[in-house]
N, C-alpha and C positions, 0 to 999 in steps of 0.2 A: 569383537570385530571393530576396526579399526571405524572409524566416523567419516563415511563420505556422501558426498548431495546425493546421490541413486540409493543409499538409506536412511538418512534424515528427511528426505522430500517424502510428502506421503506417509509419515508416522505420526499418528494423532501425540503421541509423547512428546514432537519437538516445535512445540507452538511455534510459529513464527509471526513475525509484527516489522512494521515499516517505525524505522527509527531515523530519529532528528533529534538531538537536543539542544536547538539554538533557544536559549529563553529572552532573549533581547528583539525589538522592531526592526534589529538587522543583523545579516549574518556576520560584518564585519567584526561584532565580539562573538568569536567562537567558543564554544561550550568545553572546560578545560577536562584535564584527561581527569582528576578529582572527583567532576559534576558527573564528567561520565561514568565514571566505579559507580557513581550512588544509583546514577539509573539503572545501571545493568542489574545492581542488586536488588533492584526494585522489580525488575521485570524477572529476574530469575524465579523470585517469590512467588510473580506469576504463574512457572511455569513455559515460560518463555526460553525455547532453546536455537532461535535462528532470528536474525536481526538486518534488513536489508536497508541500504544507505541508496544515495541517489548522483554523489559525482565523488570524482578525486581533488579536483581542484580548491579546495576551501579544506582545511586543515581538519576540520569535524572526522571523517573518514582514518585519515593514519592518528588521529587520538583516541580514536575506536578500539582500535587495533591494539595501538598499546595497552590501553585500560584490560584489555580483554587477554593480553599477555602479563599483565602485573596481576589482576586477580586467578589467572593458572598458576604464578609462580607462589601465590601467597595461602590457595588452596587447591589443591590436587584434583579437587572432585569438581571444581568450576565447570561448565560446561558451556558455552557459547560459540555460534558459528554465525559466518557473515556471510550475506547475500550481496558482494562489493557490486555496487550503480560506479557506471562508468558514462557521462553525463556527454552526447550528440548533438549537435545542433547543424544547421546549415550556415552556407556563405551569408553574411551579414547581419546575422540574428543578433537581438538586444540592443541593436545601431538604428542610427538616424537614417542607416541606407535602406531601399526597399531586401526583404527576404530575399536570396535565390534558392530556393527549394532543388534545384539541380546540381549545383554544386554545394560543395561540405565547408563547412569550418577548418582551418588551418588547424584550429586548437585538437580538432577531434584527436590526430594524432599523439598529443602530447598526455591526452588523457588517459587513452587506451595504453600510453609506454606506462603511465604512472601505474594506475590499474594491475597490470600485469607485474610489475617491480614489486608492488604489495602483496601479491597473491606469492609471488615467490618469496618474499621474506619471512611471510607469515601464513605455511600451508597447512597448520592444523587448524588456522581460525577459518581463513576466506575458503568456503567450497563454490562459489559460483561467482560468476562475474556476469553482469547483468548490461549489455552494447546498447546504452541508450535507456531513456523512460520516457512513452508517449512520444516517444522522436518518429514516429511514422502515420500518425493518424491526424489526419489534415486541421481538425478544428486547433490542431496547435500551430495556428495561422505564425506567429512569429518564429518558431526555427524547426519547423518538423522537415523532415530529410527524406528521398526517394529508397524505398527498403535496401537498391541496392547497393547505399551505403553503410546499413547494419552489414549485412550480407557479407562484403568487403572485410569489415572488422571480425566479425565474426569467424569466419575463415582464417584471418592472421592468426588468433589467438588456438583459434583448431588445429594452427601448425605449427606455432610453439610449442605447444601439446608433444607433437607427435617429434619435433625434433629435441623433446626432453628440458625445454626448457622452462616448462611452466607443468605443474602433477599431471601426472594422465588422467586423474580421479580428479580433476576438477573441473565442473560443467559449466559450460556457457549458455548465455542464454539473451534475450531482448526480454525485457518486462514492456508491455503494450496494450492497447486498447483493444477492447474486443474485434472491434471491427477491422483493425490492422490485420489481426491473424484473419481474416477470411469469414468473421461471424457475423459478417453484416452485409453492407451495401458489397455487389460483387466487382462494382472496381476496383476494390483493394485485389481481389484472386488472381494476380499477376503471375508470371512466370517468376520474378526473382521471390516474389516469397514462397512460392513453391520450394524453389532453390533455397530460401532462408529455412524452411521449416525442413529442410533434409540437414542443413548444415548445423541448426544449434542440437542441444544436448536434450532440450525439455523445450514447451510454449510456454513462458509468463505471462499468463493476458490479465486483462483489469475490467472488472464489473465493476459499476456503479449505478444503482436502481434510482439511489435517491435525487441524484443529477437530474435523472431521467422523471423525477417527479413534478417538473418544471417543462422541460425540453420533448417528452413524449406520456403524458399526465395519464394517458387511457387507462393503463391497469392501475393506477393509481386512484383514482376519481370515486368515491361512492356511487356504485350501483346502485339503481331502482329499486329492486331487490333485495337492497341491505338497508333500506332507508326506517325502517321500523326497529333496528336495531339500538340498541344500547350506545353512546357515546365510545365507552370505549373498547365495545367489541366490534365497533367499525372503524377504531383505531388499529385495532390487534388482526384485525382481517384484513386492510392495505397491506401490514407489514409481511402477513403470509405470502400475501401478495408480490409483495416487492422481494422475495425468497425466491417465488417461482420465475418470477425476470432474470434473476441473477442467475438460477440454474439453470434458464432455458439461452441467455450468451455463450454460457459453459456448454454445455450441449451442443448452440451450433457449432461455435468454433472447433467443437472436438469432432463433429464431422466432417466438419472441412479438413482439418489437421488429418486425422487418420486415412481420410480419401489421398491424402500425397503419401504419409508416412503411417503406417499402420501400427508401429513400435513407439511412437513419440506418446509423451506422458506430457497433461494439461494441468498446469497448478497456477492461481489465483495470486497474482504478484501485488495487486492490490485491487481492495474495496472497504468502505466504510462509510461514516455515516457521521454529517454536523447536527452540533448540539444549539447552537444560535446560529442565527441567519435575520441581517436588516432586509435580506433581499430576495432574491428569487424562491428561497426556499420558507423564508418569516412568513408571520402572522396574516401578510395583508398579499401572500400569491400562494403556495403549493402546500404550506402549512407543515412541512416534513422536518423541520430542525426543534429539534424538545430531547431533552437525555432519557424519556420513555420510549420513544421511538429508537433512538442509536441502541440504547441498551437492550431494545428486544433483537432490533437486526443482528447485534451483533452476537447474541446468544441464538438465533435462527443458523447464522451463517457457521458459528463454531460446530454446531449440533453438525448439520450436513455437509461440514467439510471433513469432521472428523472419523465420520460413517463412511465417506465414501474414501477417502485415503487420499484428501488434493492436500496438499498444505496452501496455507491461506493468511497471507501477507497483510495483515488486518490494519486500514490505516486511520489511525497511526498510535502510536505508543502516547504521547506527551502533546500536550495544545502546544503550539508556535504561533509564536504573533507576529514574526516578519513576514508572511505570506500575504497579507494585504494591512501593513502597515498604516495607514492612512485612514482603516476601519476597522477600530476595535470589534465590532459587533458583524464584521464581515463572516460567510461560512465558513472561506478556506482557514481562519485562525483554530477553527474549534472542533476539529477530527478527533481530539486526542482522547484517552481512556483515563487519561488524569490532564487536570489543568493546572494554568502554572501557578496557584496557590496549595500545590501539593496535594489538591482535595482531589478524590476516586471519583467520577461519576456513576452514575444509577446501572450503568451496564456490570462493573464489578464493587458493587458495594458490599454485595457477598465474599469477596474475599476479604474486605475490610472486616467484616463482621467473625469471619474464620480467623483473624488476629496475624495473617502473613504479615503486615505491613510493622508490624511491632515494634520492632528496633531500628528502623529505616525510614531514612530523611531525604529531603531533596530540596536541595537549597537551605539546607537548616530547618523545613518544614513538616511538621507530623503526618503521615498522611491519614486523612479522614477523609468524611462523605461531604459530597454538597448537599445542598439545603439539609444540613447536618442532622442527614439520614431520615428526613422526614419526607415519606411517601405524599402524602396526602397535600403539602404544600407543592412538590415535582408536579404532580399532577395539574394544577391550577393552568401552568405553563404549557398545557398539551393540548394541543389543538388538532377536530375531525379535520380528513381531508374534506376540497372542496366534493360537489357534489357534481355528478353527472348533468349537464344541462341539458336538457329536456330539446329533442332535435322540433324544431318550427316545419 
């Protein structure tokens, strides 16, 4: 059976993971199609068979592509498919001028031709094309867009489709905040996303618990109730914890979705979890950033997404330090499953220890464990959550 997103999406077989590989504090040295062969064979190791990007306009994406066409031509049995990000924003976003959130960016257009150029040059890799990331949900105060400008793209590309000029088997989609789809605050439950949610192929939405271990602490917090417990079995009880947050987003939003469209299918376009944090998530506020915690969520979240048949956009594959450049020690640097000294962190140290990693480099680097496999030193770094404060 030939390989398309309506059977890749939802098969625990085709892991999927959010990919970047800029290793530099800025994207303007892009990651060459070379570094990219090594990552894919890094991830293939994994087990990794769907790899989703986040724009067209920065060269990373068509060096994707190619890598991912020179390793089919140099082994038959390759297998790798792209989940292409086609990157939204609104009038005036990343400028000195104030946002207009009503009106689009000029560029959107040039993004969505790129986008769609790619998916037809190269239709055994790209099965989905992804109108935006977090372009609709409001805290993305500098360029997020009124839905019914996914809607607009979305549609274009719905009838490229249908006039043959893009595969009919290739699904469209918005990757998005829980709460954009309808799973939260009900201002978002508009008519045009009603209309969004008939027109794409699939919902992308994005869970994130441990955000939310700062921003909404409740199920976070040590219970009264758990206060006799063990250190770290009131570590290992938040993260249940923080499991059942992220299944009960999943949950609303898939009620809402099925209340417009009863046929649509909800898959997880990203969630994950930081290993350091100076800030909101460190040592001195919500205490959630430690590679014991990322490594159990993320072994929680593989468990229950593989059981239940979402596939689950896991972010992210590799640390990136251009994302707050200016703070080594910042969260958004340190999502990745490996950091950029080639070392695995504590989520899969197990497959390090299975010997996948064997013959495979990155950046010229072996890959091993950090704190060079020593549990007991990990641990030092892990800190309970805060505790329930006592109402007056």
């Amino acid at each position: 059976m030939e390989k398309v997103a309506a059977n890749i999406l939802g098969n625990p077989e085709y892991l999927a993971i959010s990919y970047g590989g800029y290793r530099e504090t800025t994207r303007d040295s892009v990651p060459t199609v070379n570094q990219i062969k090594d990552d894919l064979k890094i991830l293939t190791a994994m087990n990794v068979k769907i790899v989703r990007t986040y724009n067209v306009h920065l060269e990373e994406a068509s060096n994707l592509l190619k890598a991912i066409s020179e390793l089919k031509k140099e082994d038959e049995n390759f297998e790798m498919y792209v989940m292409l990000g086609a990157w939204i924003d609104c009038k005036n976003a990343w400028t000195a001028l104030e946002p207009d959130h009503n009106l689009e960016s000029e560029r959107n257009a040039v993004e969505i031709e790129t986008a769609a150029a790619l998916a037809k040059k190269y239709p055994d890799i790209v099965k989905i094309i992804a109108v935006g990331n977090e372009a609709m949900v409001r805290w993305a105060a500098s360029y997020y867009v009124q839905p019914s400008v996914i809607l607009k793209w979305v549609n274009h590309l719905q009838e490229l489709k249908k006039k043959g000029e893009l595969p009919s088997d290739l699904w469209i989609t918005s990757s998005d905040d829980f709460a954009s789809w309808g799973g939260g605050d009900p201002s978002y439950q508009t008519k045009d996303l009603e209309e969004l949610i008939k027109a794409v192929d699939y919902v992308s939405m994005h869970t994130y618990p441990m955000h939310n271990t700062y921003y909404n602490p409740q199920f976070w917090e040590v219970p009264e109730n758990e206060k006799e417990l063990t250190d770290i079995e009131k570590v290992d009880a938040a993260m249940q914890r923080a499991l059942e947050f992220a299944q009960k987003q999943y949950q609303d939003v898939s009620t809402y979705v099925k209340s417009i469209d009863s046929t649509k299918t909800i898959h997880i376009g990203e969630s994950g979890w930081t290993t350091i944090s100076d800030g909101h998530y460190g040592k001195e506020s919500s205490r959630a950033a430690d590679e014991y915690k990322a490594g159990t969520y993320y072994k929680l979240m593989r468990e229950w997404t593989a059981k239940d048949k979402i596939s689950l956009f896991y972010f992210e594959a590799f640390d990136e330090q251009w994302k707050d450049a200016a703070n080594p020690v910042g969260s958004e640097n340190h999502f990745g499953l490996i950091n950029l000294k080639g070392q695995a962190k504590y989520a899969i140290w197990d497959l390090v220890d299975a010997g996948i990693f064997k013959e495979l480099t990155r950046d010229g680097q072996q890959i091993t464990k950090t704190y060079n496999g020593d549990k007991t030193v990990l641990m030092k770094d892990v800190f309970v959550p805060p505790a329930v404060k006592a109402v007056k």
